[in-house]
C-alpha positions as CSV (number, residue, x, y, z in Angstrom):
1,X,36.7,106.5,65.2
2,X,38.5,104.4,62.7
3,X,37.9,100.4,63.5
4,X,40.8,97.9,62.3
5,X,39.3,95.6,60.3
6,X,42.6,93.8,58.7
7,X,42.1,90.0,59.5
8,X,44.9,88.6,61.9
9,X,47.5,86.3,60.3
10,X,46.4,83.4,62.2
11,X,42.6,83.7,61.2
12,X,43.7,84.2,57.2
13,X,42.1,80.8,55.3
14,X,45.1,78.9,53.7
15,X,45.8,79.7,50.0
16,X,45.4,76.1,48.3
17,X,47.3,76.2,44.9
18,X,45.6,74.2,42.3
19,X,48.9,72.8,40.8
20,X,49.5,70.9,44.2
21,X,45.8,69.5,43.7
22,X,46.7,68.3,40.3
23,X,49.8,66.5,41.5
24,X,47.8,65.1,44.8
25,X,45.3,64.0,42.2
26,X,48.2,62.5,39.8
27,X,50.3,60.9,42.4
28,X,46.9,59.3,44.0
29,X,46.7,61.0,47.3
30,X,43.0,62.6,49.1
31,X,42.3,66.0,48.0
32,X,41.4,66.7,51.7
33,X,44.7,65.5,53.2
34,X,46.3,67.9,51.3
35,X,44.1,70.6,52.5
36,X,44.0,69.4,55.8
37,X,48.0,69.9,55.4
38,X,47.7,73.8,54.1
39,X,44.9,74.6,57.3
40,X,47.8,73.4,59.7
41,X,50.4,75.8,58.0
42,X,52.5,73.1,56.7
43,X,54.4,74.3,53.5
44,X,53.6,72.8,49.5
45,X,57.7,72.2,49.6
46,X,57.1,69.4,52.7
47,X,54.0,68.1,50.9
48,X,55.6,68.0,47.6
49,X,57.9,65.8,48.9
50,X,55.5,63.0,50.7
51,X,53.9,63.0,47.1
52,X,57.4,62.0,45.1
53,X,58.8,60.2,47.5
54,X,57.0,57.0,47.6
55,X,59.2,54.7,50.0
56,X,59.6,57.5,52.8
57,X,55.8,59.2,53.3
58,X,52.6,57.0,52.8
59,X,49.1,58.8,52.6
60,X,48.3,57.1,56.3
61,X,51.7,58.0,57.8
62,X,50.7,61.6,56.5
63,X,47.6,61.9,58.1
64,X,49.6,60.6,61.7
65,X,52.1,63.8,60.8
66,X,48.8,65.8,60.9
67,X,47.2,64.5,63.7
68,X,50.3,64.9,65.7
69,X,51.1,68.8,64.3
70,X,47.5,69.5,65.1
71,X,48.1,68.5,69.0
72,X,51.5,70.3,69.2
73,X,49.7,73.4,67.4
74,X,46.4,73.2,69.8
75,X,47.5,71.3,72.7
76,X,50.7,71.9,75.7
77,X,53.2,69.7,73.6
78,X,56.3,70.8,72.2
79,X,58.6,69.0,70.1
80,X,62.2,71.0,70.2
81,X,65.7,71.3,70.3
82,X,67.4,70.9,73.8
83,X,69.2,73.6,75.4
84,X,71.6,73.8,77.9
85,X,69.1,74.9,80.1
86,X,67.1,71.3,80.0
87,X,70.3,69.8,81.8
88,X,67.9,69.1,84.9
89,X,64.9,68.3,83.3
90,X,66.6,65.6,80.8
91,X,68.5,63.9,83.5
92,X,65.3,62.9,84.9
93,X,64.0,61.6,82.1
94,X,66.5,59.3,81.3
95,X,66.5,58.1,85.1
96,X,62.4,57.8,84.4
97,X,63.2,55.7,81.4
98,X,64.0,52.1,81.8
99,X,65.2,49.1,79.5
100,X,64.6,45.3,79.6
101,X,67.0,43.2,79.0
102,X,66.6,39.9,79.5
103,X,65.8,39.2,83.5
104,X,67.7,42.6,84.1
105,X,66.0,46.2,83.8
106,X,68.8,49.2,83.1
107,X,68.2,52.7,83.6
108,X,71.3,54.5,81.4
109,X,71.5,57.5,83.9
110,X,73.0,61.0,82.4
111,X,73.8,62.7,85.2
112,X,73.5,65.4,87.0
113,X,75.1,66.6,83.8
114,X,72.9,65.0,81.2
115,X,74.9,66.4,77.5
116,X,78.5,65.6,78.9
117,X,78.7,62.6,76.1
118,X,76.9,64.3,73.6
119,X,79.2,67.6,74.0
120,X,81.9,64.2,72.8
121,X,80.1,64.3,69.7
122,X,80.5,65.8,65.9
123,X,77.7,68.2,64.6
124,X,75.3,66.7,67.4
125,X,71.2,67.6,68.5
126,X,69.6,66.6,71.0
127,X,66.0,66.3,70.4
128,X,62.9,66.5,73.2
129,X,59.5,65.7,73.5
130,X,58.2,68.3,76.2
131,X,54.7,68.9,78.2
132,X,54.6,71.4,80.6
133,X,58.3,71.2,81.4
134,X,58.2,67.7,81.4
135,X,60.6,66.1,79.1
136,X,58.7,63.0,77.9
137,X,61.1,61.7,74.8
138,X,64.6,62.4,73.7
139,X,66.9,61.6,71.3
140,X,70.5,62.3,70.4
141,X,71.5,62.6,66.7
142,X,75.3,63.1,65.4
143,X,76.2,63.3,61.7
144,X,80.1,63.2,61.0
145,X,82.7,63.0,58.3
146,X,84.5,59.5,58.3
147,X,86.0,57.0,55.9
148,X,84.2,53.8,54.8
149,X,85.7,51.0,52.3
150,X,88.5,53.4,51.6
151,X,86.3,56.4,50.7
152,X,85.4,59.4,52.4
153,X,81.8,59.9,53.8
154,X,79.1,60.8,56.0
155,X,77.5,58.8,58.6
156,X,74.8,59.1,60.8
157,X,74.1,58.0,64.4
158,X,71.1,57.9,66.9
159,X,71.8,57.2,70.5
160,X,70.0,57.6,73.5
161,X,65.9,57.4,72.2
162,X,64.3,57.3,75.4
163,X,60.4,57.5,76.6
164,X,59.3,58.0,80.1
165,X,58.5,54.3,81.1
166,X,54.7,55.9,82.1
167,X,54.1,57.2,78.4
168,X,55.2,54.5,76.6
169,X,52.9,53.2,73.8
170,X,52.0,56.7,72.7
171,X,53.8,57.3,69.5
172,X,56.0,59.6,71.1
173,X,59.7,58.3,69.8
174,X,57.4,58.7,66.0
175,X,57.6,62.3,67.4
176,X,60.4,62.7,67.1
177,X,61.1,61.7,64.1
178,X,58.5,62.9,62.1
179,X,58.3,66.2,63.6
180,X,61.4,66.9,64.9
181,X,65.1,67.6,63.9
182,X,67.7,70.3,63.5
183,X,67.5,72.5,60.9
184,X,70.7,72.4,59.8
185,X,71.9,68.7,60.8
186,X,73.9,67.1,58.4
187,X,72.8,64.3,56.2
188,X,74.8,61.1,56.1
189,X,74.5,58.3,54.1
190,X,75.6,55.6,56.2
191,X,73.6,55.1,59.8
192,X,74.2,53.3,62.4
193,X,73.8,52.5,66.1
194,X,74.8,49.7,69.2
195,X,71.9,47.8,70.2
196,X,73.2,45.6,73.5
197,X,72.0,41.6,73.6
198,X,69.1,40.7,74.0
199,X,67.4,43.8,73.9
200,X,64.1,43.0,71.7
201,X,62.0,45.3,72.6
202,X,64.6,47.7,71.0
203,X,64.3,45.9,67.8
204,X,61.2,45.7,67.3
205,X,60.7,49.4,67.7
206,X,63.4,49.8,65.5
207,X,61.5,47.6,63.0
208,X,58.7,50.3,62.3
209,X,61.5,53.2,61.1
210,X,63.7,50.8,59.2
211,X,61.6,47.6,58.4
212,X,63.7,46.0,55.6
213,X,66.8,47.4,56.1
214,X,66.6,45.3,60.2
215,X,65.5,42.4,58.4
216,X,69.1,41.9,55.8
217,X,71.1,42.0,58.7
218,X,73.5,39.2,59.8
219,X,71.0,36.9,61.7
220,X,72.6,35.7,65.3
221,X,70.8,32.8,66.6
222,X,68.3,33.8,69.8
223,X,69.4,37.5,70.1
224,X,69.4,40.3,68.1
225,X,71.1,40.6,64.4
226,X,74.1,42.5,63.4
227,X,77.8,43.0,63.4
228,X,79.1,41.8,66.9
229,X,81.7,44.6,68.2
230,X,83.3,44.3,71.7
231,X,84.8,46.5,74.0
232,X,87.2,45.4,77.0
233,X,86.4,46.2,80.2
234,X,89.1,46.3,82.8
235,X,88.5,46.6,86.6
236,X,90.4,49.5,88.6
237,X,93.5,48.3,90.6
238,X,95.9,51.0,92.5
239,X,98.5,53.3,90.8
240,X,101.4,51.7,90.0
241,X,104.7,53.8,91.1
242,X,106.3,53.2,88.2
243,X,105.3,56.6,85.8
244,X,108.6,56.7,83.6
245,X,107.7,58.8,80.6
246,X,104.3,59.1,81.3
247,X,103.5,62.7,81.4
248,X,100.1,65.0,80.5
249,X,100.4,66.5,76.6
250,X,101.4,69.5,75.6
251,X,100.8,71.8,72.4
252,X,104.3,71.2,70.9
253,X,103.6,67.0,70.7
254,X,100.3,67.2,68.9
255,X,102.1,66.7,65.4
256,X,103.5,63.3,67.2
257,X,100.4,62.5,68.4
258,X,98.3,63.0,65.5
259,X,100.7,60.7,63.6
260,X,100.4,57.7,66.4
261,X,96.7,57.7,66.2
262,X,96.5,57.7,62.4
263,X,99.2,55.2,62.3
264,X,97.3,52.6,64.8
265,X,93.5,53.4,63.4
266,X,94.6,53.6,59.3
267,X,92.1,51.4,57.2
268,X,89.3,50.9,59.8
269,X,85.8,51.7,59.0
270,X,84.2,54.3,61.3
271,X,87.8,56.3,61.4
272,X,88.3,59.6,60.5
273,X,92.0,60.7,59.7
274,X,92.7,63.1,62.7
275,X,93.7,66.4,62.4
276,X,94.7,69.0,64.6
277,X,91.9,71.0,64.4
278,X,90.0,67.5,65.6
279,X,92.0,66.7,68.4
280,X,92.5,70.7,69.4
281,X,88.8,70.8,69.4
282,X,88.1,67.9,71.5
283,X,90.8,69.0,74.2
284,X,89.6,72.3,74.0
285,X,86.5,70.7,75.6
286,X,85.6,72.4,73.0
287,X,86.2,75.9,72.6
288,X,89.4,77.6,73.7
289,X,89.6,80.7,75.7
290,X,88.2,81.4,79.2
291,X,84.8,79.2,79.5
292,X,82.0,80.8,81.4
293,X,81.0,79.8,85.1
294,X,78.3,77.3,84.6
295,X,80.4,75.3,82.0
296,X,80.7,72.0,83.5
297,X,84.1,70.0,82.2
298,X,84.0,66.7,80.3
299,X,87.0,66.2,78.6
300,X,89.9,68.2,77.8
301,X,93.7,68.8,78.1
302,X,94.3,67.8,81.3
303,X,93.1,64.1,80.9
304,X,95.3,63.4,77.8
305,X,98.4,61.8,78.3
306,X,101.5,60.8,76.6
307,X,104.6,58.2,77.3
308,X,107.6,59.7,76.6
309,X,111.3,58.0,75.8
310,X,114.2,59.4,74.7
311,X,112.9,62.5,73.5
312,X,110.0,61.2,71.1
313,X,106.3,60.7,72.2
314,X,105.6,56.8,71.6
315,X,102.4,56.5,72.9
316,X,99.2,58.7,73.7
317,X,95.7,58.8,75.0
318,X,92.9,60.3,76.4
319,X,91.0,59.4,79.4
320,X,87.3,60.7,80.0
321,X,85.6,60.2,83.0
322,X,82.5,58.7,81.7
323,X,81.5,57.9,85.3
324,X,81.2,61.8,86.6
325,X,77.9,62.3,84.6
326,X,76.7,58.7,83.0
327,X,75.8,55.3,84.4
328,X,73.8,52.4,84.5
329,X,71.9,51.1,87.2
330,X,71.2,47.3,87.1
331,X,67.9,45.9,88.7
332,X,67.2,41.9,88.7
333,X,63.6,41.6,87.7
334,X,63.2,38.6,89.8
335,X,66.0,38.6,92.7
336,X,66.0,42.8,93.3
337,X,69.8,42.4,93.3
338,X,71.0,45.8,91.8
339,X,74.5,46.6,91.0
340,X,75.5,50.6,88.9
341,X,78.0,50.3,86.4
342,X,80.1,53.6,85.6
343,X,83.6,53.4,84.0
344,X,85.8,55.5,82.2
345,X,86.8,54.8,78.6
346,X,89.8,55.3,76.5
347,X,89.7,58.0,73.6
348,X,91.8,59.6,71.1
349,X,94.7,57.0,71.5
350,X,98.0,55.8,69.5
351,X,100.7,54.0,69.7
352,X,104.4,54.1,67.6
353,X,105.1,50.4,65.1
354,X,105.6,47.6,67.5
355,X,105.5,50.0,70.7
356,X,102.2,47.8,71.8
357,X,104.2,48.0,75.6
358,X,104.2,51.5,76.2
359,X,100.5,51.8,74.8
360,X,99.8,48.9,77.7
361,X,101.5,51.1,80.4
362,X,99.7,54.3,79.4
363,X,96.2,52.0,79.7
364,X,97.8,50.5,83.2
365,X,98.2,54.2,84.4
366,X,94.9,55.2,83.5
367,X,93.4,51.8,85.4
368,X,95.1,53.4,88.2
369,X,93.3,56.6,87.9
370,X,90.1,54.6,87.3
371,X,90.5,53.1,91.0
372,X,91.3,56.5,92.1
373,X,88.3,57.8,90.4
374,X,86.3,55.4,92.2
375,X,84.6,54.2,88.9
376,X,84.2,50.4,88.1
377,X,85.7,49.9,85.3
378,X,87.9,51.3,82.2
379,X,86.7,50.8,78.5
380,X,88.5,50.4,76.2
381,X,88.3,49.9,72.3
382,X,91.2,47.8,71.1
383,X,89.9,44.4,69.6
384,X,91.4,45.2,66.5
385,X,94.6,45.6,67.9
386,X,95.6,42.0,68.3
387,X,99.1,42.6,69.6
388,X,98.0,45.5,71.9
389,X,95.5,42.8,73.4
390,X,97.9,40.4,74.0
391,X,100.0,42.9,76.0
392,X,97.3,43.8,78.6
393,X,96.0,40.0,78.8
394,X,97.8,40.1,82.1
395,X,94.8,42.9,83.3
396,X,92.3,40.0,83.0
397,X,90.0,42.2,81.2
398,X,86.3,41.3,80.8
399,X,84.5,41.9,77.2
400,X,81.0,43.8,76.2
401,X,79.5,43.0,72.9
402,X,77.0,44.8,71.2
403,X,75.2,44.3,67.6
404,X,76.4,47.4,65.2
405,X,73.2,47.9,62.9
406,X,74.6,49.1,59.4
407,X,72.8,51.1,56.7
408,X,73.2,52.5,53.6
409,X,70.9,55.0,51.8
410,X,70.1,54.4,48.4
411,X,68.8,57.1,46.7
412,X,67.7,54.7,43.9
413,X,65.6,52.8,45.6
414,X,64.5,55.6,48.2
415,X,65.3,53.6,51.0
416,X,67.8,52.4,53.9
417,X,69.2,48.5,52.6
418,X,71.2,46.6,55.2
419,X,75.1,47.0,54.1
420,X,78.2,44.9,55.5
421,X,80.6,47.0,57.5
422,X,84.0,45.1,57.3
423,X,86.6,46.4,60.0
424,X,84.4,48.6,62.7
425,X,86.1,51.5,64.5
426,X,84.9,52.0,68.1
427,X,84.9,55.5,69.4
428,X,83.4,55.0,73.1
429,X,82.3,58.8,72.7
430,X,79.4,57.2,70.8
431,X,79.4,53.4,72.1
């Protein structure tokens, strides 16, 4: 009898090639880090990069990268994609995972749906930290085409990092950062991100990615720095009768609507010109065509509106349910009061020159719906629309600021530097 005696792939020593040696040993890094690297079946093209890219991989931070692939390669953790599968299993975390701000702690509840806002979102991953089909760490990336300073772009954003509140202080959000990541995901040169008052535990932690690039932004006395941008919150109140030209969209008024909403938005940061294929492919919530029977709805055709007057479509806008599969839950450190916030927000909207009235009735209707809905409150980004915000001053609505953190790659420098953003866009699909 013939006996196999080919060695299994996974017992087969590493081939170390001596010209990666000779750059370790001209770029200064350990001899064994790099073999330590090879053993672990990491490829010479990652490792080429920590060694010529000085600002972004440090000989310790590499030897944390190897420690952490060496548990994931030996141990029951996974660092991964999401699929739509997790729904379940990433709801709970982010009902596991809660914030601190000020005397207040917030849980930012996604569910039971847990991607509806992310589905909102351009060219977005969702990536998890698992153990045993425990999600332990998450977080949402989106990389998008969009206009800045008057030229076109690509910009980043992270939302929703989140660690289980019992395995905190394990290095898991460095996870998934280090480790994880789509492997096609778009790079963008801008990035950016909300971080709410007062949250400082948030900003430290955001210290150890970005250091630097934290420190030049615009200092606000006792809370956290950046770029103050509000939304306007206003609180549900009955359906008024009066629906004269108000009706739901159809295919034939997108050219009209297109026009609106690149008419009201035109010059703002953060704003991409819309076109049809955009807007089809948001409504189409987001593929057209019969959707399968476990597809749950978000967003789509039948919550976009327009007002209508003789004829010509003079305002338009979308409104998503936000409330259906996000909220917060509020808890008083001290008191145990508790109070859930979940709204719905205004998206995809646009109004004709000087037609600020008819964009204030469309937003009235929707308030309507909100009570309807149940939810507690619509959001809605207009504070760059001065005119538009005197018109619904008569809604009493509330505001919610957040610091916008703002950075810009330079590939010079190899680094994120703090940058000035001068006239914000809000899309609440990523607020």
């Amino acid at each position: 009898m013939t006996m196999n005696t080919e060695m299994s792939i996974f017992d087969r020593p590493a081939e170390v090639p001596e010209d990666l040696l000779k750059l370790a040993a001209e770029k200064g890094w350990p001899e064994d880090l790099i073999r330590r690297g090879l053993e672990l079946r990491l490829h010479r093209r990652a490792m080429e990069w920590w060694m010529t890219t000085e600002r972004q991989m440090t000989p310790e931070l590499a030897r944390r990268f190897l420690d952490t692939r060496e548990q994931l390669l030996n141990g029951t953790m996974r660092v991964r994609e999401a699929t739509w599968t997790d729904s379940e299993a990433l709801a709970d975390l982010y009902a596991s995972s809660p914030e601190e701000i000020g005397d207040w702690e917030i849980t930012v509840e996604r569910g039971p749906y847990a991607f509806a806002q992310f589905r909102l979102q351009e060219h977005v991953s969702v990536t998890i930290v698992e153990d045993k089909g425990i999600i332990l760490a998450a977080t949402a990336d989106s990389s998008r085409n969009t206009v800045v300073g008057g030229q076109r772009t690509t910009a980043h954003i992270a939302s929703a990092w989140r660690v289980r509140k019992e395995c905190r202080g394990q290095g898991l959000s460095h996870w998934l950062r280090l480790i994880g990541g789509p492997g096609c995901g778009w790079f963008g040169w801008y990035n950016y991100y909300y971080v709410r008052p007062q949250n400082f535990a948030a900003l430290g932690w955001i210290k150890t990615f970005l250091k630097d690039a934290v420190e030049g932004l615009a200092e606000v006395e006792g809370d956290v720095p950046g770029m103050r941008v509000s939304v306007l919150h206003f609180a549900p109140r009955p359906l008024r009768r009066d629906r004269t030209g108000i009706r739901h969209v159809t295919e034939a008024d997108l050219p009209q609507c297109l026009r609106l909403i690149n008419r009201t938005h035109k010059g703002r940061d953060l704003f991409r010109p819309y076109s049809r294929e955009f807007l089809e492919e948001r409504l189409n919530d987001p593929c057209w065509g019969e959707k399968p029977p476990f597809w749950e709805p978000v967003y789509g055709w039948p919550d976009y509106y327009v007002v209508e007057e003789e004829g010509r479509v003079v305002a338009c806008g979308g409104l998503w349910d936000k409330g259906a599969h996000g909220r917060e839950a509020w808890r008083h450190k001290e008191t145990g009061e508790t109070k859930t916030i979940d709204c719905t927000a205004l998206l995809d909207f646009g109004y004709a020159a000087g037609r600020e009235e008819a964009m204030a009735r469309l937003i009235g209707f929707f308030i309507g719906k909100t009570h309807a809905l149940g939810r507690s409150h619509l959001a809605a980004g207009v504070e760059h629309l001065p005119r538009l915000v005197k018109a619904l001053a008569q809604l009493e609505p509330t505001t919610e600021t957040r610091a916008l953190h703002w950075q810009r790659y330079d590939p010079v420098a190899d680094q994120w530097v703090a940058d000035a953003l001068q006239r914000p866009y809000t899309d609440l699909a990523y607020w």
